[in-house]
Rosetta silent file (secondary structure, phi, psi, omega in degrees, C-alpha in Angstrom):
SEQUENCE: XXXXXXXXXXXXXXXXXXXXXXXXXXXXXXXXXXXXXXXXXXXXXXXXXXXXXXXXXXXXXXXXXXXXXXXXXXXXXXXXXXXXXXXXXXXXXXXXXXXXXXXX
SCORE:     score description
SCORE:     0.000 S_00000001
   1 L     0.000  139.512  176.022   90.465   88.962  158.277 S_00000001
   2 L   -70.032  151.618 -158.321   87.237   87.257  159.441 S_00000001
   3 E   -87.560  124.503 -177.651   86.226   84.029  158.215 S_00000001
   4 E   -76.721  148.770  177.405   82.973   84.249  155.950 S_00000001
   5 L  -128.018  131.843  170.246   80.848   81.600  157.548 S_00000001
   6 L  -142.934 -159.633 -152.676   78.067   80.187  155.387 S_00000001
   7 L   -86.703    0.809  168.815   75.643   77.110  155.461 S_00000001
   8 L   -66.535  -68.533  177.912   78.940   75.318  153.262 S_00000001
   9 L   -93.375    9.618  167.723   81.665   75.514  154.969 S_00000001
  10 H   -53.295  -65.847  141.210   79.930   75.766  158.860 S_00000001
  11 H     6.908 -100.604 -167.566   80.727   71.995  159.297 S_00000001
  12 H   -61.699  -27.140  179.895   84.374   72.352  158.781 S_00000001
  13 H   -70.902  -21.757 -164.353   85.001   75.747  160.631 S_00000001
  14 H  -103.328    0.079  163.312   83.412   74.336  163.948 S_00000001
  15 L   -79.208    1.631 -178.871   85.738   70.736  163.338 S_00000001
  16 L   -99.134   44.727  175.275   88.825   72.710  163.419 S_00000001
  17 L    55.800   37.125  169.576   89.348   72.551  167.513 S_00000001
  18 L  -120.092  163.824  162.435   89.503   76.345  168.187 S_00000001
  19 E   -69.529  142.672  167.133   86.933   78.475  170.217 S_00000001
  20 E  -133.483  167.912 -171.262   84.815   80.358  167.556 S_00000001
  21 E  -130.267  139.840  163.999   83.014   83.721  167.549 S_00000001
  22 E  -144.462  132.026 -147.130   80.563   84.153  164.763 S_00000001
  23 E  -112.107  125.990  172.655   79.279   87.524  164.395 S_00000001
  24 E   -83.720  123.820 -166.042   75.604   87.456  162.715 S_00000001
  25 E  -138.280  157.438  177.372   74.931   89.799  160.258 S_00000001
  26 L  -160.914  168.823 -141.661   72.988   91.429  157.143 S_00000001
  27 L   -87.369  -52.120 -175.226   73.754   93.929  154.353 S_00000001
  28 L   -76.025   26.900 -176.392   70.508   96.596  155.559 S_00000001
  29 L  -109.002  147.310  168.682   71.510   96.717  159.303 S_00000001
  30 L   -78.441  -62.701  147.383   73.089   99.693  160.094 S_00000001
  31 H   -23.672  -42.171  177.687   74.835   98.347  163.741 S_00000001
  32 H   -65.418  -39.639  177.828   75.828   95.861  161.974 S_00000001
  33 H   -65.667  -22.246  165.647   77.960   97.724  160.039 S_00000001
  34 H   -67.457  -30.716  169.679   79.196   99.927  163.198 S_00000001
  35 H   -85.118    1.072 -149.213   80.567   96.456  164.325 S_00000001
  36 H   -94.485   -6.012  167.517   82.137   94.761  161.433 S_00000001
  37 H   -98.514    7.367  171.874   85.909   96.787  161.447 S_00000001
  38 H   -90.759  -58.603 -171.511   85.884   95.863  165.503 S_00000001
  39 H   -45.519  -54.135 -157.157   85.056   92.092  163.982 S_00000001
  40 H   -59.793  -40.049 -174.260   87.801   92.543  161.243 S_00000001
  41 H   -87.467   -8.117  158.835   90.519   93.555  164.136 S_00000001
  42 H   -92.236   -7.472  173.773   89.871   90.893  166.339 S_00000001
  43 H   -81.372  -25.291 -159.704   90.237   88.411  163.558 S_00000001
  44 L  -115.303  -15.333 -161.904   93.774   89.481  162.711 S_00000001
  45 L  -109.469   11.343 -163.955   94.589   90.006  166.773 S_00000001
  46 L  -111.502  -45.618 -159.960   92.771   86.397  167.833 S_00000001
  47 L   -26.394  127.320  175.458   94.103   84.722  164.430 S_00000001
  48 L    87.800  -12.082  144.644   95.525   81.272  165.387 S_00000001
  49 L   -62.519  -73.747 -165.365   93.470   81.535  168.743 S_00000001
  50 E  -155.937  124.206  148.613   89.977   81.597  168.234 S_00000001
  51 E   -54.247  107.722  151.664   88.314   81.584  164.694 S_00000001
  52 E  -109.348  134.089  173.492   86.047   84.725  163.957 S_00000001
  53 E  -145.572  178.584 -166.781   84.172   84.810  161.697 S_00000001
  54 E  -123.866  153.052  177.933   80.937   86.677  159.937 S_00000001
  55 E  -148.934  119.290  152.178   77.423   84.711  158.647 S_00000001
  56 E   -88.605  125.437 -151.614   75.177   87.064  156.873 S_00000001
  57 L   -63.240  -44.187 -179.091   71.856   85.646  158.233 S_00000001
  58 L   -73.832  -50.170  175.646   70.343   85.848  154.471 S_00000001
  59 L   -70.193  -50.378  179.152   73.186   83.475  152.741 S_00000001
  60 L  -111.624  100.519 -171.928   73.296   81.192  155.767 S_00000001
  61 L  -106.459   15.952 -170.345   69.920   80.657  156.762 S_00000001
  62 L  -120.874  -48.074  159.406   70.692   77.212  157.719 S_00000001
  63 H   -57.202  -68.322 -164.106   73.340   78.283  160.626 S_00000001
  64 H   -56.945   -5.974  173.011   71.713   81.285  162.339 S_00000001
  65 H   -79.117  -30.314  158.038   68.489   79.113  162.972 S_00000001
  66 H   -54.106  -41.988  156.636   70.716   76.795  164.992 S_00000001
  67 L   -92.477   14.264 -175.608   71.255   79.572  167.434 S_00000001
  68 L    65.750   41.351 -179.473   68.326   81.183  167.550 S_00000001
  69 L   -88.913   84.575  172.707   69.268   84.174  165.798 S_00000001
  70 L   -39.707  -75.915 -179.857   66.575   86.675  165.877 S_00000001
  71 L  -103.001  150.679  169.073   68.027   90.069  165.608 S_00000001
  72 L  -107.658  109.739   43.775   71.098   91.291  163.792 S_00000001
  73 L  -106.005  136.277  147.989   73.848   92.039  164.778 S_00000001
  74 E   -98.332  139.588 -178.543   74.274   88.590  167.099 S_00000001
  75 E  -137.446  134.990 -173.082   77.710   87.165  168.152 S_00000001
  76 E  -127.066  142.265  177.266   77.373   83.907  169.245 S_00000001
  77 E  -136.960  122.880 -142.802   80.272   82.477  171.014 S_00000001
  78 E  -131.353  100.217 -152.607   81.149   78.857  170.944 S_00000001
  79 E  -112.362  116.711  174.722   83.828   76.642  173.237 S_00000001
  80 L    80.567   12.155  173.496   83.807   72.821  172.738 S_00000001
  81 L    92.346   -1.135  178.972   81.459   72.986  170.036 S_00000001
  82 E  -104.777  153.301  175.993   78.914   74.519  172.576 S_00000001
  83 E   -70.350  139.405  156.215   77.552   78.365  172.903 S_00000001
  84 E   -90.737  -22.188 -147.882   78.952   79.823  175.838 S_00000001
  85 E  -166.308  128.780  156.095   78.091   83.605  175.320 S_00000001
  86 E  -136.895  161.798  169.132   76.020   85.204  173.100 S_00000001
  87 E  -141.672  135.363 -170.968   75.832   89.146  172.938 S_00000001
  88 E  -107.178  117.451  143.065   72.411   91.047  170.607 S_00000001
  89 L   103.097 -173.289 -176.973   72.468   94.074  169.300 S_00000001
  90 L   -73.280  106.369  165.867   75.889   96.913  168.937 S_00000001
  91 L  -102.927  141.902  153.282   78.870   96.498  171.343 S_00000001
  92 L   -51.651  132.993 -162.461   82.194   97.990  171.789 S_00000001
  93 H   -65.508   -8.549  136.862   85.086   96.445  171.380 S_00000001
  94 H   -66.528    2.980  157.640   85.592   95.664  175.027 S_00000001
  95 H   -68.114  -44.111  163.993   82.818   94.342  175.032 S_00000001
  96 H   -86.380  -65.636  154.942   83.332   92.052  172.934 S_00000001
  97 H    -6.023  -57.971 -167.913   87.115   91.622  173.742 S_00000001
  98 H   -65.843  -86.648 -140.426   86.079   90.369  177.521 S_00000001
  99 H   -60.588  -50.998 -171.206   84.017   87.676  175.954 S_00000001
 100 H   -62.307  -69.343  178.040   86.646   86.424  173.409 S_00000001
 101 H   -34.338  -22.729 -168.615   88.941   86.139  176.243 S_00000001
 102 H   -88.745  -11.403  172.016   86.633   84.065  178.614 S_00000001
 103 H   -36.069  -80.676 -169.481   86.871   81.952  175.430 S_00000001
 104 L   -98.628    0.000    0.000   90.355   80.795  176.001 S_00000001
């Protein structure tokens, strides 16, 4: 299951040494919602790998400005504590897939 990311516990998810993917999100986007059981199944096939997780944009309004998140849905993807990848707007899940792999 994906990791809720909010502006509490952001801190400690990017201190635990894994690569992390954090998929940006909100409640009215429709895309978003076409992505979020491809988030949920890469969370359970990554798990112990790479932390994914989801930050709805309105409860953590304190993270997504740190990446410059503009539009929803954004996946920001982040190795060494830095972004490496980011991909805007609705992807497939090989799309996403490829990038969580250049990850590790």
């Amino acid at each position: 299951m994906a990791l809720k990311i909010t502006n509490e516990n952001y801190a400690e998810v990017m201190g635990k040494g894994l690569p992390v993917v954090i998929d940006f999100w909100a409640t009215w986007c429709g895309p978003c919602r076409m992505i979020a059981p491809i988030i949920e199944e890469l969370a359970e096939e990554y798990d112990g790998k790479v932390l994914i997780g989801k930050c709805d944009v309105e409860e953590g309004d304190e993270v997504a400005p740190q990446y410059m998140v503009r539009n929803v849905p954004t996946i920001i993807f982040i190795k060494d504590g830095k972004q490496v990848d980011k991909l805007v707007g609705a992807a497939s899940k090989d799309q996403i897939k490829a990038k969580v792999e250049a990850l590790l």
